[in-house]
C-alpha positions as CSV (number, residue, x, y, z in Angstrom):
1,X,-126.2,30.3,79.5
2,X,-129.4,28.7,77.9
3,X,-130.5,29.8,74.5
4,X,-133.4,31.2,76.0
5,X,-131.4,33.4,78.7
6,X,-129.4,34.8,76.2
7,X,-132.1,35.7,74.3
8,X,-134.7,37.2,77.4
9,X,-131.5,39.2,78.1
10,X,-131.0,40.6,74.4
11,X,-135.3,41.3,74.6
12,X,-134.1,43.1,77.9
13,X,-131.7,45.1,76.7
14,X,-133.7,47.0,73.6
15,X,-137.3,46.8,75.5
16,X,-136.4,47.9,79.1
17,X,-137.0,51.6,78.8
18,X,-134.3,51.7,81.9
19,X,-131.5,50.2,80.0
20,X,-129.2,52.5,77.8
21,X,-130.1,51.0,74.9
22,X,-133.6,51.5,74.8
23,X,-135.3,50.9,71.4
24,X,-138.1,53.4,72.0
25,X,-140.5,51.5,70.1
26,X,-143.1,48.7,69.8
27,X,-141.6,45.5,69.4
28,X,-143.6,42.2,67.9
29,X,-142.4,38.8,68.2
30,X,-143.9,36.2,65.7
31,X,-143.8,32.7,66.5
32,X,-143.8,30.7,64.0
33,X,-144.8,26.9,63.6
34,X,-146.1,27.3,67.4
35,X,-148.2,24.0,66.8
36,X,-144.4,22.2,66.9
37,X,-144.2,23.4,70.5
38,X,-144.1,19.9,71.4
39,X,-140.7,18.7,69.6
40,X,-139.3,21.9,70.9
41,X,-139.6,22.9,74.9
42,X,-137.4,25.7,74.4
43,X,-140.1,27.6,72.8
44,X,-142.5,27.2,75.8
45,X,-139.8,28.1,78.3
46,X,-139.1,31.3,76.5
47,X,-142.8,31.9,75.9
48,X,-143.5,31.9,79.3
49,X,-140.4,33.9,80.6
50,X,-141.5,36.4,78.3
51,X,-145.8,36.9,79.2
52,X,-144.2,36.2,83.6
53,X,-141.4,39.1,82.4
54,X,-144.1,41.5,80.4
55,X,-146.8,41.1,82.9
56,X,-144.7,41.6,86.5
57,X,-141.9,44.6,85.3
58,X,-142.8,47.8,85.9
C-alpha cells in the first residue's frame, strides 16, 4: 500500500459520515512547502485523490 493509500484511507475513516468512526467535524489539511511539489510527486497524487474524492462522494 502507497503512502498515499494509507493515508486517503485514514482521511476516510474519520471524514466519511458513513463509517463508524465518524469525526463529526470540520477537518483542514495544511500543506505546507506546496511550492516543493516538484521534488515530491506524492504530494500531487494525494492532492488530487483528495479534491476527485471530496468533489464525487456523496
Amino acid at each position: 500500500m502507497s503512502r498515499v493509500d494509507a493515508v486517503m484511507e485514514d482521511l476516510e475513516s474519520i471524514f466519511n459520515p458513513r463509517s463508524y468512526t465518524y469525526a463529526k467535524t470540520p477537518g483542514v489539511i495544511l500543506i505546507d512547502n506546496a511550492q516543493f511539489s516538484t521534488d515530491d510527486p506524492g504530494l500531487s497524487v494525494f492532492a488530487e485523490r483528495l479534491l476527485n474524492t471530496a468533489m464525487t462522494q456523496s
